[in-house]
C-alpha distance (Angstrom), angle and dihedral (degrees) to the residues before:
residue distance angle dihedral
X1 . . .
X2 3.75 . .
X3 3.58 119.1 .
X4 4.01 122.7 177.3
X5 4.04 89.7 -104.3
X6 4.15 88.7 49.4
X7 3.85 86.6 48.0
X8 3.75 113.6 43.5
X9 3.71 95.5 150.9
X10 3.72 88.1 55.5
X11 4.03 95.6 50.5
X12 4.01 84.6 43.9
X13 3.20 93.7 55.4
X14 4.34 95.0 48.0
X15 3.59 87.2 44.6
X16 3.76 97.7 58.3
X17 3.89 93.3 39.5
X18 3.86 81.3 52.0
X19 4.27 91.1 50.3
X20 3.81 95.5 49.6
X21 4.13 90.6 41.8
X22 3.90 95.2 113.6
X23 3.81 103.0 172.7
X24 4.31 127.5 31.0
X25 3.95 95.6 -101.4
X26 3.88 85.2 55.6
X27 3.72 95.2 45.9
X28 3.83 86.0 43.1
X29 4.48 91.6 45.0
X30 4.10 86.1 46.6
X31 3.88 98.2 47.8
X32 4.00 90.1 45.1
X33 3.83 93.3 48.7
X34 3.79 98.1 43.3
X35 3.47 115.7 24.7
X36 4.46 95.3 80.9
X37 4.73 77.6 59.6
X38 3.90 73.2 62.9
X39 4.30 116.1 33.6
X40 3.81 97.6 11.4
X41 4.08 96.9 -133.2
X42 3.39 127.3 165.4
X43 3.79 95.9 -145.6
X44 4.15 117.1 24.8
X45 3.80 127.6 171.2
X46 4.02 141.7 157.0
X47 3.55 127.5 -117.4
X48 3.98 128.7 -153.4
X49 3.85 100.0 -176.5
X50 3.82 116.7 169.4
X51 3.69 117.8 -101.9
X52 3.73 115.6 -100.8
X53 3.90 102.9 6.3
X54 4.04 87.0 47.6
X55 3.69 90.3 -142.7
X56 3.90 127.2 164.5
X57 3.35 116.1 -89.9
X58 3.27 114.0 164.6
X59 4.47 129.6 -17.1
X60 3.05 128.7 -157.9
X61 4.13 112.9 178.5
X62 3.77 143.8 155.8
X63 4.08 105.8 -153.4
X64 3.29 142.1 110.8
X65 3.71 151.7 -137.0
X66 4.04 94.2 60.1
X67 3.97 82.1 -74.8
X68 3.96 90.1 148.1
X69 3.69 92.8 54.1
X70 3.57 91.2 49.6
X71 3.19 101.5 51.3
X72 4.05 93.8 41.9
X73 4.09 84.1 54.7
X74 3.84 100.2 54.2
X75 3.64 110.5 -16.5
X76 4.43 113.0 64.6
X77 3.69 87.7 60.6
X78 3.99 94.5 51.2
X79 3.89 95.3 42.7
X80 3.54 110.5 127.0
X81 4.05 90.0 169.5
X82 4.42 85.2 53.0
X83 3.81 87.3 48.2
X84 3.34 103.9 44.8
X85 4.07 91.5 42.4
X86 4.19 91.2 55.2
X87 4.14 93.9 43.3
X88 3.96 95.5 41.9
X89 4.26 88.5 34.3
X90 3.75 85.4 -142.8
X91 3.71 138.9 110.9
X92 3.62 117.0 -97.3
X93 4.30 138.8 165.7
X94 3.57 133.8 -147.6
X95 3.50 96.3 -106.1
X96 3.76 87.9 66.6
X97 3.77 94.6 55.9
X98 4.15 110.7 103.4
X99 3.43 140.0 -136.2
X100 4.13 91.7 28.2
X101 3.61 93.6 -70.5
X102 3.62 95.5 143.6
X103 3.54 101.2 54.0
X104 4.69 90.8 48.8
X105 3.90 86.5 43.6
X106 3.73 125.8 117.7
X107 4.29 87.1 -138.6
X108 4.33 84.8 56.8
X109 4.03 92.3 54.8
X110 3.81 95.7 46.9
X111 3.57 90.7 49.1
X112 3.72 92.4 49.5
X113 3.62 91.6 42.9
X114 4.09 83.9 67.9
X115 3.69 89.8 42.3
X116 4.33 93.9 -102.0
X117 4.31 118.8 134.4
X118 3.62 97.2 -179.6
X119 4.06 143.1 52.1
X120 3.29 139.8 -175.1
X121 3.71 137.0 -175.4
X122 3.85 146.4 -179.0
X123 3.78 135.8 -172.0
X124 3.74 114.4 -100.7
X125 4.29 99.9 -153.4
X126 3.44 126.5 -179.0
X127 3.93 128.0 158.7
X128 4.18 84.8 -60.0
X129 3.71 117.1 25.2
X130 3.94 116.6 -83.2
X131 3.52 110.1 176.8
X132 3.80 137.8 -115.7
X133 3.55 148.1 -50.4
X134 3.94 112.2 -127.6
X135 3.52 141.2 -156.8
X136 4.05 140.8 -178.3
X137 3.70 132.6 -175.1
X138 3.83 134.0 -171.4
X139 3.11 141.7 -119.3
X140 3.99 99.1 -86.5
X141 3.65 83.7 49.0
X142 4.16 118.2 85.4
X143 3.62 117.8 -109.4
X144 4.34 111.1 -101.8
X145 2.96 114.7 -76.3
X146 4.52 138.5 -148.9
X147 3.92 84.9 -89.8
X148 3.87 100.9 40.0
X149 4.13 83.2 55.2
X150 3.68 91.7 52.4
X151 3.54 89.9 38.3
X152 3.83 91.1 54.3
X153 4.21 91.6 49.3
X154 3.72 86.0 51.4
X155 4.16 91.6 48.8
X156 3.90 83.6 50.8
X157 3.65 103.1 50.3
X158 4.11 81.6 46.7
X159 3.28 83.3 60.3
X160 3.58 109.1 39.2
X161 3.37 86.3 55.4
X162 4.16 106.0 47.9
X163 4.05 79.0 47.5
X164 3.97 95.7 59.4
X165 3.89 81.7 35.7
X166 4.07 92.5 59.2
X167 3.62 86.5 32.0
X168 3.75 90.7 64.4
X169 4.03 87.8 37.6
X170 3.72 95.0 54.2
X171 4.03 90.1 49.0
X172 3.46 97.9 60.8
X173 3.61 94.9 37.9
X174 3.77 80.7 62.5
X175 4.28 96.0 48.8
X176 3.77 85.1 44.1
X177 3.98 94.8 58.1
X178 3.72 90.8 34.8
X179 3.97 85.7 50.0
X180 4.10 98.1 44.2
X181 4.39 85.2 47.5
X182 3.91 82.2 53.3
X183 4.07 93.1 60.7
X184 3.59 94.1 35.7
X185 3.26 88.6 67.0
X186 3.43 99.8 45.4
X187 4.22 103.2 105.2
X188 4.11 85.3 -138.0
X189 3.84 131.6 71.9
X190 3.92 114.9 -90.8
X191 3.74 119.8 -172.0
X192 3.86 122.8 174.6
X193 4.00 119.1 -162.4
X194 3.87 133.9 170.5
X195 3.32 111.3 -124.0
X196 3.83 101.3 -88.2
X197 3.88 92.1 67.9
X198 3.91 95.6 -93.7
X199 3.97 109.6 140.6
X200 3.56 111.9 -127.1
X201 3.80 99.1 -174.7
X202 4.09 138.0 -8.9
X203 3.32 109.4 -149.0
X204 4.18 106.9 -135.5
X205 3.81 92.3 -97.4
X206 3.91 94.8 50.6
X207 3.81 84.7 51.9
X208 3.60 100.8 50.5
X209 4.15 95.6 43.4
X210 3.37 99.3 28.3
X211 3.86 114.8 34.4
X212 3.44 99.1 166.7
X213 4.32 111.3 179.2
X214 3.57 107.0 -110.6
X215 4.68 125.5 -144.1
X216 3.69 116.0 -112.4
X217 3.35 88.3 -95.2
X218 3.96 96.5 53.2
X219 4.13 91.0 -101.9
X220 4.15 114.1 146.4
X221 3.94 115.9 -111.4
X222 4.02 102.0 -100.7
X223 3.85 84.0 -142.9
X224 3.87 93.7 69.5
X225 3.88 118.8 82.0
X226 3.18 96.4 -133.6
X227 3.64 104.5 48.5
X228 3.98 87.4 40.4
X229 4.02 87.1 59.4
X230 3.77 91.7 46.1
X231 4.09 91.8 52.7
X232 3.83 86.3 45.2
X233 3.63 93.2 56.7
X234 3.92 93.0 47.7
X235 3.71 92.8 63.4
X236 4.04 83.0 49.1
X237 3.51 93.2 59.6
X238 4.01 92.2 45.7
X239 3.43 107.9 40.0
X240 4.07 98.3 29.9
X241 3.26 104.8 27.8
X242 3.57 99.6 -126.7
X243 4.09 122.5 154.7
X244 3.93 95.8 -162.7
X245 3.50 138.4 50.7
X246 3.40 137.0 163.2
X247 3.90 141.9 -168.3
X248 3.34 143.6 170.3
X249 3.67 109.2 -133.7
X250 4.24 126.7 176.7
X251 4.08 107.7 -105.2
X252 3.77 127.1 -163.4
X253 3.37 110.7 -36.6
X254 3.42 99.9 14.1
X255 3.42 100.2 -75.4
X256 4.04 118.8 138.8
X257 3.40 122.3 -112.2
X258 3.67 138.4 -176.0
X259 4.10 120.2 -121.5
X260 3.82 108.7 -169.1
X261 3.97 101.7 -170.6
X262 3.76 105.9 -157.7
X263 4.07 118.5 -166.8
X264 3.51 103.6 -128.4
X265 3.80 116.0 -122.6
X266 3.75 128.0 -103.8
X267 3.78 134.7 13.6
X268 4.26 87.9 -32.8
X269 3.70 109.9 112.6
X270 3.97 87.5 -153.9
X271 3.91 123.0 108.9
X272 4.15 127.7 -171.0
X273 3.20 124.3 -131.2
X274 3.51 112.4 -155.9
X275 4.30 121.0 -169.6
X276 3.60 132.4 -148.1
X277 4.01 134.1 169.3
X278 3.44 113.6 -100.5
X279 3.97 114.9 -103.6
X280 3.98 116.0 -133.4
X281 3.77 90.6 -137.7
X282 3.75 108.1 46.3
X283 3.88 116.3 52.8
X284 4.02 106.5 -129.3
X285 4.09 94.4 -115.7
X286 3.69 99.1 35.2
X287 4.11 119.5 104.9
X288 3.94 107.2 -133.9
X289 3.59 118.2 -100.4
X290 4.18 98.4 -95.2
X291 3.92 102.1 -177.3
X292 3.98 84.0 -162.5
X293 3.73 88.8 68.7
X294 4.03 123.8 75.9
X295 3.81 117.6 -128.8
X296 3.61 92.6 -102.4
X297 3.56 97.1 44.1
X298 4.52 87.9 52.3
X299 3.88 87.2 47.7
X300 4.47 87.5 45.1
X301 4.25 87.5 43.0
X302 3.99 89.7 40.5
X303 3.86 86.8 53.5
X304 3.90 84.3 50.0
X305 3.93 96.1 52.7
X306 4.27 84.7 50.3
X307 3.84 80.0 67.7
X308 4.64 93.7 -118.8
X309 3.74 119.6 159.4
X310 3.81 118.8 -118.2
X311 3.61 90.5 -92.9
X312 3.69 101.8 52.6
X313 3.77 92.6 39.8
X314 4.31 77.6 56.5
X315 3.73 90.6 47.3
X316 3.49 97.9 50.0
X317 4.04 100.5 35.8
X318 4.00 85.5 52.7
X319 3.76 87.3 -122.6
X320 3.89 134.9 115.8
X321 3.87 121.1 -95.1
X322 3.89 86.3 -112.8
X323 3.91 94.0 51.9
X324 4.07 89.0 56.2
X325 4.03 85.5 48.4
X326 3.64 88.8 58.0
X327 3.96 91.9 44.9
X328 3.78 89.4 47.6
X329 3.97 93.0 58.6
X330 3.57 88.6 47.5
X331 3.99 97.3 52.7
X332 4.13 82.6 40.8
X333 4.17 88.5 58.4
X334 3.59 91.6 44.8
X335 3.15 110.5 43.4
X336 3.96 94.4 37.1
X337 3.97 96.5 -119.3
X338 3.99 134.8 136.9
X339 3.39 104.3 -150.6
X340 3.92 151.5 -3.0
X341 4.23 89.6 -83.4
X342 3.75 84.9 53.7
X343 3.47 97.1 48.3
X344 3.75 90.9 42.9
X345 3.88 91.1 52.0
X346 4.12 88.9 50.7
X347 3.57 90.3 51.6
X348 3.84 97.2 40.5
X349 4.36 84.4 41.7
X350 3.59 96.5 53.2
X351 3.70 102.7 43.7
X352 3.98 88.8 56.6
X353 3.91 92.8 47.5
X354 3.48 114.4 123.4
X355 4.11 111.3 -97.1
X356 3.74 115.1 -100.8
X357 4.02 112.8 -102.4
């Protein structure tokens, strides 16, 4: 009989079906397909019960002879092997029930009833329960054995693990769609790049006024304006440190446009690019004219907008790092901001607002 250490080719080959699973129905198609090169079975399935009540809530299961109908009818609530398995969280056989409680058990008779002897099962446990991983032989088949029951808690941690793996997957999956509806409905082009020019994602507007031809490797044509301006700003953020930079660049047409390059916060070497027309009555680079703010404190939150650090706002201002703190708080008070991104999206807000008639 095969065991997982007598077939290492076999449990190879589940455990790298397992690793490149990336959403549940794989991990669910991978565990069916490989686990019998692993616990030789003739019927295996996977369980999700509900903690507590133990409830069904999803099967998945390759067997036959109506076994799993059988055994949902009259033998899950008489399974001593199912009950001991989710209050020990351990793998365990028939054979290791006592006193004979296999054989008078409701589980025993629906497994006979689709021609099956033996069962085994394992806990399937990911950051909330999830259930187990099953398997039944019959009678021409040997009982489990020592290694099939370690082989079976290994299967489940596989498992376990893939599921919180796809879990994960499937979650962002879900914030990324939710996130790319969000800037397609945005009126105003959106373009996200790493920081080597590649475009991450056009937005539905930047695609239909802008539809600049991309490299095989997603990289912007240095020929185009706009994709020349983008690259420029990239070796801004890296070699200046700089979170903000603007140009105006000619769109379609000929028409000038506005592309605010934003740094994108955090560890993510990405930055977003976002386009607007040019308005006749606000230059592009220019902070509006905010009475509220002091001369110094428009030249400090002008420095801002330009996307400078502390420092080289202090360097080129002539003042200390502290002094351009203290303006900072000010132009936050006044102008009824949090933070620099605020600030920066007042500025960048207001000089794009349409002129007064």
């Amino acid at each position: 009989m095969s065991t997982i250490s007598e077939s290492p080719r076999g449990a190879e080959r589940f455990a790298l079906s397992l690793q490149s699973a990336l959403t549940r129905s794989e991990v669910v198609d991978s565990y069916l397909t490989h686990v019998r090169s692993v616990i030789p079975a003739g019927a295996v399935g996977l369980y999700q019960l509900e903690e507590g009540s133990g409830r069904v809530l999803d099967v998945h299961a390759v067997a036959s002879g109506g076994l799993l109908d059988e055994y949902e009818a009259y033998g899950r609530d008489d399974d001593p092997v199912l009950s001991r398995v989710i209050e020990g969280r351990t793998a365990l056989d028939s054979s290791r029930v006592p006193g004979g409680q296999w054989d008078r058990c409701g589980a025993r008779q629906a497994l006979g009833a689709a021609s099956y002897r033996h069962s085994l099962l394992a806990p399937v446990a990911t950051s909330a329960f999830f259930g187990t991983v099953n398997f039944a032989r019959d009678a021409s088949q040997a009982p489990f054995s020592d290694a099939d029951l370690i082989a079976a808690q290994s299967v489940a941690e596989h498992v376990g693990l893939a599921i919180e793996r796809s879990r994960r997957f499937e979650a962002t999956a879900q914030r990324a769609a939710l996130i790319e509806n969000t800037f397609d409905r945005l009126d105003y082009p959106v373009i996200i790049t790493d920081l080597c020019g590649r475009v991450l994602f056009f937005n539905r507007s930047a695609r239909r006024e802008w539809p600049v031809p991309l490299g095989p490797d997603g990289s912007l044509p240095t020929s185009d304006g706009l994709a020349r301006a983008i690259i420029d700003a990239s070796v801004e953020f890296t070699r200046e440190g700089r979170r903000v930079v603007t140009r105006t660049v000619s769109g379609p047409g000929g028409k000038e446009v506005i592309a605010k390059t934003f740094r994108l916060a955090g560890s993510t070497a990405a930055a977003a690019t976002v386009l607007f027309e040019r308005s006749g009555h606000q230059p592009a680079d220019r902070l509006p004219d905010w009475e509220v703010l002091t001369r110094r404190e428009r030249d400090i939150a002008q420095l801002v907008s330009e996307g400078l650090t502390t420092k080289q706002i202090a360097e080129r201002a002539f003042v200390s790092e502290n002094t351009v703190k203290q303006h900072l708080k000010r132009i936050y008070a006044k102008t009824d901001v949090a933070n620099r991104a605020e600030l920066i999206q007042l500025i960048w807000a207001s000089a794009h607002a349409p002129a007064p008639r």
